[in-house]
VEXSE-463967 format. One line per 10 residues: number of its first residue (from 1); their letters; for each residue x, z, y of C-alpha. Coordinates in pm, 1 decimal. Last residue first. Example, Ala and Ser with C-alpha at 12.3 -4.5 7.8 and 13.67 -1.06 7.14 Angstrom:
residues 2
2) SA) 1367.0 714.0 -106.0  1230.0 780.0 -450.0 .
This chain:
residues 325
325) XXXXXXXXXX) 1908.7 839.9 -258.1  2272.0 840.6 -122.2  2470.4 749.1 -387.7  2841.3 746.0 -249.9  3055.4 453.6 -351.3  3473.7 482.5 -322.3  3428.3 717.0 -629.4  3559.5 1076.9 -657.4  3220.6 1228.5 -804.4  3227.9 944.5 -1067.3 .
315) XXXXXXXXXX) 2949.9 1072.7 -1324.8  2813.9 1286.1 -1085.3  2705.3 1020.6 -847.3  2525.0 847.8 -1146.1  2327.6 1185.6 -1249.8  2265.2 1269.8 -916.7  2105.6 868.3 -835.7  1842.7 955.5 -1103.5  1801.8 800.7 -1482.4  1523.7 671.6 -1692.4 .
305) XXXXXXXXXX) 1490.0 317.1 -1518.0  1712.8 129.3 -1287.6  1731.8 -20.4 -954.6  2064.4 -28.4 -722.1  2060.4 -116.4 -374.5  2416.3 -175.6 -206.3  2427.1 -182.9 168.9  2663.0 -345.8 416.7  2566.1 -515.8 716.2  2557.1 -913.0 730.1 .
295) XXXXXXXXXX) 2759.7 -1012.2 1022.5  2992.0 -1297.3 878.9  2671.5 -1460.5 774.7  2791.8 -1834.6 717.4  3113.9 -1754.3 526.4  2927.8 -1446.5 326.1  3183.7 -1521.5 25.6  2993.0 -1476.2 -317.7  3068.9 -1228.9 -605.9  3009.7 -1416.3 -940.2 .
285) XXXXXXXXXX) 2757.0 -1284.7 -1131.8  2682.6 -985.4 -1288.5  2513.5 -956.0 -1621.8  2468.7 -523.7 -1646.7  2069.8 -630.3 -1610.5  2010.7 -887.1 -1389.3  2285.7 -859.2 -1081.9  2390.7 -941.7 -759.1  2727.3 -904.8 -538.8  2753.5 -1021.5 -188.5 .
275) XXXXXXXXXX) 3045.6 -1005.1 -30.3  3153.2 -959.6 372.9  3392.7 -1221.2 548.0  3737.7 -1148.2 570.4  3859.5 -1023.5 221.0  4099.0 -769.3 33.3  3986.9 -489.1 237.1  3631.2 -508.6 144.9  3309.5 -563.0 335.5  3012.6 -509.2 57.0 .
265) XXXXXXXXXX) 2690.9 -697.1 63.2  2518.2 -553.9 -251.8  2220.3 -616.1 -493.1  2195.8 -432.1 -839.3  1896.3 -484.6 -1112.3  1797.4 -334.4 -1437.5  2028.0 -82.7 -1508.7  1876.0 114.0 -1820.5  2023.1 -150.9 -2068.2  2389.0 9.1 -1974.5 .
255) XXXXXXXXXX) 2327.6 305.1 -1738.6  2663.5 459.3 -1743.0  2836.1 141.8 -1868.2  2693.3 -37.8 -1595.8  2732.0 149.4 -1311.3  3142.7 276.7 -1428.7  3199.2 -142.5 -1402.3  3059.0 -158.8 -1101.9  3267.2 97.3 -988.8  3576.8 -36.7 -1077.0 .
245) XXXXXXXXXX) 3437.2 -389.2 -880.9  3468.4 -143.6 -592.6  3808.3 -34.1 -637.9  3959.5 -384.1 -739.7  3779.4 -512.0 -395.3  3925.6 -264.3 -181.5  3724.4 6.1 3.7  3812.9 46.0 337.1  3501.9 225.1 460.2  3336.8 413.8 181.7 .
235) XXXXXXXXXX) 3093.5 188.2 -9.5  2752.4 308.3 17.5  2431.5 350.2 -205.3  2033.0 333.9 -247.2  1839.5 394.4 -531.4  1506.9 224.6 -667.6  1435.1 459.4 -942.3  1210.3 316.2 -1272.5  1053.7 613.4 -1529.0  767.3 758.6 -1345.3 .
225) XXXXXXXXXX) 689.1 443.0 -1141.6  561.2 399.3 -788.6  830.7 664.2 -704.7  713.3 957.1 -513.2  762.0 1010.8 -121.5  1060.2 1222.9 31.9  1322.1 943.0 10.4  1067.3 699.9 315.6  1348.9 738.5 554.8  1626.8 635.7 298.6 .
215) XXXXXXXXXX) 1395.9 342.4 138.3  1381.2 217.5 502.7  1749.9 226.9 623.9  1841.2 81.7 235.2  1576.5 -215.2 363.0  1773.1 -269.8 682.0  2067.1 -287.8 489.2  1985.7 -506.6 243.0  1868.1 -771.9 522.6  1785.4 -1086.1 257.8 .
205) XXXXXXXXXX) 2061.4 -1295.1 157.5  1936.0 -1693.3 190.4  1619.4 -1845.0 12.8  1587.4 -2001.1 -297.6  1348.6 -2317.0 -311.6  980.4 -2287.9 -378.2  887.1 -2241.3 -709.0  625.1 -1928.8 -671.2  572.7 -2005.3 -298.7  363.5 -2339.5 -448.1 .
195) XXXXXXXXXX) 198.4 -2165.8 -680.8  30.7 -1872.1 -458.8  -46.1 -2170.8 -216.0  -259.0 -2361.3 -472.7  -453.9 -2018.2 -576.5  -525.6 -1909.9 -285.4  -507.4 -1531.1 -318.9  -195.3 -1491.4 -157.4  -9.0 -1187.1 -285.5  344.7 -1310.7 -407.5 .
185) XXXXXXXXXX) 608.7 -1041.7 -339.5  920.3 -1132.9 -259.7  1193.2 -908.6 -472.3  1448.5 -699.2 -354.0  1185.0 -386.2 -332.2  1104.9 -372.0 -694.8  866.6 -99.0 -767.0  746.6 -51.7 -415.1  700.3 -378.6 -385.2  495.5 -392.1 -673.2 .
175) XXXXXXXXXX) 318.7 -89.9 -569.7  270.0 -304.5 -205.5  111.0 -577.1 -373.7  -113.4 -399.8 -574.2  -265.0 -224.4 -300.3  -300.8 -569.4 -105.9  -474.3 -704.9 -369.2  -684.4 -439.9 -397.3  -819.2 -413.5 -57.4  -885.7 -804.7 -64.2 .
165) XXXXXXXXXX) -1093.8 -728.2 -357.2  -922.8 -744.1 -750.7  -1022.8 -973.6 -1033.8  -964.4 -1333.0 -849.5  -616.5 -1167.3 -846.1  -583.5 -1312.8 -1182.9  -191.2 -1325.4 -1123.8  38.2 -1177.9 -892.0  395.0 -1318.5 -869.7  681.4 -1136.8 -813.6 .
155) XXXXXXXXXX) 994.3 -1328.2 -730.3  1361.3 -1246.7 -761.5  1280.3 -1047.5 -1023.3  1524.4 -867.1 -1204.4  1341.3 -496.2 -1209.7  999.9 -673.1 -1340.0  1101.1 -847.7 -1607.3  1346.9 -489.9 -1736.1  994.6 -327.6 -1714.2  839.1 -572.2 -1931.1 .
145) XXXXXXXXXX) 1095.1 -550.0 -2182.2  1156.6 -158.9 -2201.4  768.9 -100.4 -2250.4  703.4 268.5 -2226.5  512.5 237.6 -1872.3  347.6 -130.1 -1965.9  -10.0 40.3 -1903.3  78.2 184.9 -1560.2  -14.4 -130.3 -1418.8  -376.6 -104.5 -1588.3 .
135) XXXXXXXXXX) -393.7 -524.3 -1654.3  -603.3 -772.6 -1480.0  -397.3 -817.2 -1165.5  -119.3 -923.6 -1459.2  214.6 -956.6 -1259.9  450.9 -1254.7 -1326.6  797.3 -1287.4 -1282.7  976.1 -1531.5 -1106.8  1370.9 -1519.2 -1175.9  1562.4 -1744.9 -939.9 .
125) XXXXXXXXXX) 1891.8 -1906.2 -1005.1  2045.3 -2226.5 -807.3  2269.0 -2435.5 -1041.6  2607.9 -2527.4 -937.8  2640.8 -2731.6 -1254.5  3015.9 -2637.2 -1238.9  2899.7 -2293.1 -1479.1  2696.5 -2500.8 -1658.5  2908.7 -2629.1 -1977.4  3164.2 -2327.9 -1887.4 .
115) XXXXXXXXXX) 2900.5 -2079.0 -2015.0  2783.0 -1798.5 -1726.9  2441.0 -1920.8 -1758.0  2458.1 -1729.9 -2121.3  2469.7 -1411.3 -1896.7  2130.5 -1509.9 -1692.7  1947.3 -1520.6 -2087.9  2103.6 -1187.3 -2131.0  1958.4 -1015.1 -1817.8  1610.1 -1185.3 -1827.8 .
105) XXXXXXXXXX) 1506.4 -931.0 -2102.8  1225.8 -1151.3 -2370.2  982.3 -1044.1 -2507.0  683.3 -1297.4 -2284.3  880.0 -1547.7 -2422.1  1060.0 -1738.7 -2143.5  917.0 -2041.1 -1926.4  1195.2 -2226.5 -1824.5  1185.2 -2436.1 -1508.0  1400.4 -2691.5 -1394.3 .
95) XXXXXXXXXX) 1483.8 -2794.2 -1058.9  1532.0 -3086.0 -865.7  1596.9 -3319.2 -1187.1  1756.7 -3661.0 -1034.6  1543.1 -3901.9 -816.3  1242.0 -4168.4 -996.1  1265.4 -4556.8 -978.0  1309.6 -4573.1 -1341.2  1223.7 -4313.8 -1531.7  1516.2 -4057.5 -1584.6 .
85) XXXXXXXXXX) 1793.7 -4042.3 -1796.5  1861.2 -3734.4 -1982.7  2180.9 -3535.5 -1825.1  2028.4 -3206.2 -1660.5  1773.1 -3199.0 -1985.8  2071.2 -3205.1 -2222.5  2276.2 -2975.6 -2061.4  1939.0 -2748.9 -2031.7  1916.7 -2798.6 -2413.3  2281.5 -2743.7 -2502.6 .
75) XXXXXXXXXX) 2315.5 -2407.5 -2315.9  1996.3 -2264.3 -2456.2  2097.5 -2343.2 -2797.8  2425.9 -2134.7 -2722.8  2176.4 -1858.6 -2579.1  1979.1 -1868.9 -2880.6  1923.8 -1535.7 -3090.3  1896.0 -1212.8 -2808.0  1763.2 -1400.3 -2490.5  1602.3 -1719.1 -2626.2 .
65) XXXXXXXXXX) 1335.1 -1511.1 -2859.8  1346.0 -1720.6 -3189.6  1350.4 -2050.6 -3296.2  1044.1 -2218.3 -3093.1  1255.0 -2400.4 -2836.5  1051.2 -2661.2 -2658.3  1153.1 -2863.5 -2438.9  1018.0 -3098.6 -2163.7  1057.5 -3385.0 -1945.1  735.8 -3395.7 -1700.8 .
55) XXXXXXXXXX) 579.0 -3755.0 -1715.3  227.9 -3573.0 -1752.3  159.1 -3224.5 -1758.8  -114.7 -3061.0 -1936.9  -82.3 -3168.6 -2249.5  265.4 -3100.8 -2269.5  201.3 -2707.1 -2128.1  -54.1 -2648.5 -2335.1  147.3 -2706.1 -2667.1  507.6 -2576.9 -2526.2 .
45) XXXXXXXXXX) 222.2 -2217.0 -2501.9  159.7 -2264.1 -2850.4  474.0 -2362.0 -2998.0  433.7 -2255.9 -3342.1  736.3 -2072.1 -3545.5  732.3 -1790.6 -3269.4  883.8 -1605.9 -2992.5  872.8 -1879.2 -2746.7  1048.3 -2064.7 -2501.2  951.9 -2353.0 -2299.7 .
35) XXXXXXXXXX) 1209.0 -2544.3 -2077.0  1057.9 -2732.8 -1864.1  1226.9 -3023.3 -1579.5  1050.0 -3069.0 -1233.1  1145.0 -3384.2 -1025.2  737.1 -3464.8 -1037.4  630.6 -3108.2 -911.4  527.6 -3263.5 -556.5  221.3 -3433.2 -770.9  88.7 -3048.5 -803.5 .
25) XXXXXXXXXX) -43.6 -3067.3 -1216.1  327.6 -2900.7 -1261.1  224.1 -2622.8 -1054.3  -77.3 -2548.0 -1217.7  78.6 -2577.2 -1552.9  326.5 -2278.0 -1472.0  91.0 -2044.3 -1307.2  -98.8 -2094.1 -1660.8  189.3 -2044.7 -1865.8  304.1 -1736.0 -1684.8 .
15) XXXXXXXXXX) -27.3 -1528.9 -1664.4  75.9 -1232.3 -1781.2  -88.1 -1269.8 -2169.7  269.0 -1110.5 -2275.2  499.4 -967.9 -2008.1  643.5 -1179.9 -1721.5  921.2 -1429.9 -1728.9  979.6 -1781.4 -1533.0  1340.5 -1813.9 -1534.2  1404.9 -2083.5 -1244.0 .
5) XXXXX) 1657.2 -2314.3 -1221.1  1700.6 -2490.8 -881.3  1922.6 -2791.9 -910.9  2197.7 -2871.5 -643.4  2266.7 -3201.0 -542.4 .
């Protein structure tokens, strides 16, 4: 059975640990594994969570920041927590959740996923990240951490929306979206539902296409940040599979810890059904066969910070991808 892992990120004093315990306190939670990470020698936030939660196998790893000093650590502990035995009477680990230092870039952490120890795991990834309701959302403009969060989300959570009216909640949700368009936006002000969508089982490819259509019609309106671009692009017809992956390749080193997120369904010469390509950072992972959605249109979204779709276009003006916005 497959496991859902989830990387549950989201600046400092976001919200995450909180959003986390509530869940686990749900009885439905009971196949849930934790990972807790933290920045520092005392595990505050592991602290909470254990006395919190009952029955829920935990770890704490209170070295260092997980993404930049302990991916091989990080390898060994979710091994370990796959493999422990469980209580008697109770199913295998359905998912596992690791609660990341509010420092740390999802994008490394994803890469260290890539190790042979978990590669046959065939573990499902989502990123939840958590949005502060209480904080200015412009205030995290020059932080490179936060901002990387919140372009590889899968999931965006708002938190503390108790603070906000309906009217604001809704405002807040659609910035976010605007920010990070790939990701599902948690709005719901009830608290218990809120949690629930936050760890609910990955969903299928989204309609990249239709949301390229819309970010193309809309390409006259400001972005909803000064420094992050939401860009869309489009393979020429015919392209091969070495020729696009070239590309790729170009993307990242251009941008390098500017790219913060890239999803693509891609037909290519070298392969029936169309490909779907994601991203966290420059950490790709493995392209996926389409096999049950041989009709997904093509579109390639790319999001990054602190660079326009000109400047990548004209760093490859002979590519087999065209920037268009």
């Amino acid at each position: 059975m497959a496991v859902d892992l989830f990387l549950l990120c989201g600046f400092l004093g976001s919200g995450k640990t909180t959003l986390l315990v509530d869940y686990l306190r749900d009885p439905e939670s009971r196949d849930t594994g934790v990972i807790v990470n933290e920045a520092g020698e005392v595990g505050v936030d592991g602290a909470i969570v254990a006395n919190d939660s009952d029955n829920v196998p935990m770890t704490l790893m209170a070295n260092g920041c997980v993404c930049c000093s302990l991916r091989s650590d990080l390898v060994y502990t979710l091994s370990a927590l796959l493999d422990a035995p469980r209580p008697e009477g109770a199913g295998p680990l359905a998912r596992v959740v690791l609660e990341c230092s509010g420092l740390s870039r999802p994008g490394p952490i994803i890469a260290s996923l890539a190790d042979p120890e978990l590669a046959g795991r065939g573990l499902r990834l989502t990123v939840v990240c958590t949005d502060d309701c209480a904080r200015d959302p412009d205030a995290l403009a020059e932080m490179d951490e936060a901002m990387a969060q919140f372009g590889a989300a899968h999931r965006i959570v708002l938190t503390k929306t108790d603070l906000l009216p309906p009217s604001g909640i809704e405002a807040r949700a659609l910035r976010a979206a605007a920010l990070n368009p790939l990701a599902a936006v948690v709005a719901d002000p009830d608290r218990r539902r809120a949690v629930q969508a936050a760890f609910a089982p990955s969903q299928g490819v989204a309609d990249l296409a239709g949301l390229a259509a819309r970010m193309l019609s809309a390409g006259g309106q400001s972005p909803a940040h000064p420094r992050i671009r939401v860009m869309a692009a489009r393979a020429r017809a015919g392209i091969s599979w070495t020729d696009f992956s070239e590309w790729l390749d170009n993307l990242a080193g251009l941008c390098g810890e500017r790219l913060l997120r890239v999803k693509a369904v891609v037909r290519v010469s070298d392969c029936e059904e169309p490909i779907l390509i994601q991203s966290v950072g420059s950490t790709f992972s493995a392209p996926q066969r389409l096999t049950r959605q041989p009709d997904a249109r093509d579109a390639i979204i790319v999001i990054a910070r602190d660079i326009e779709a000109d400047e990548i276009g004209a760093s490859a003006p002979g590519a087999a991808v065209e920037m268009l916005a």
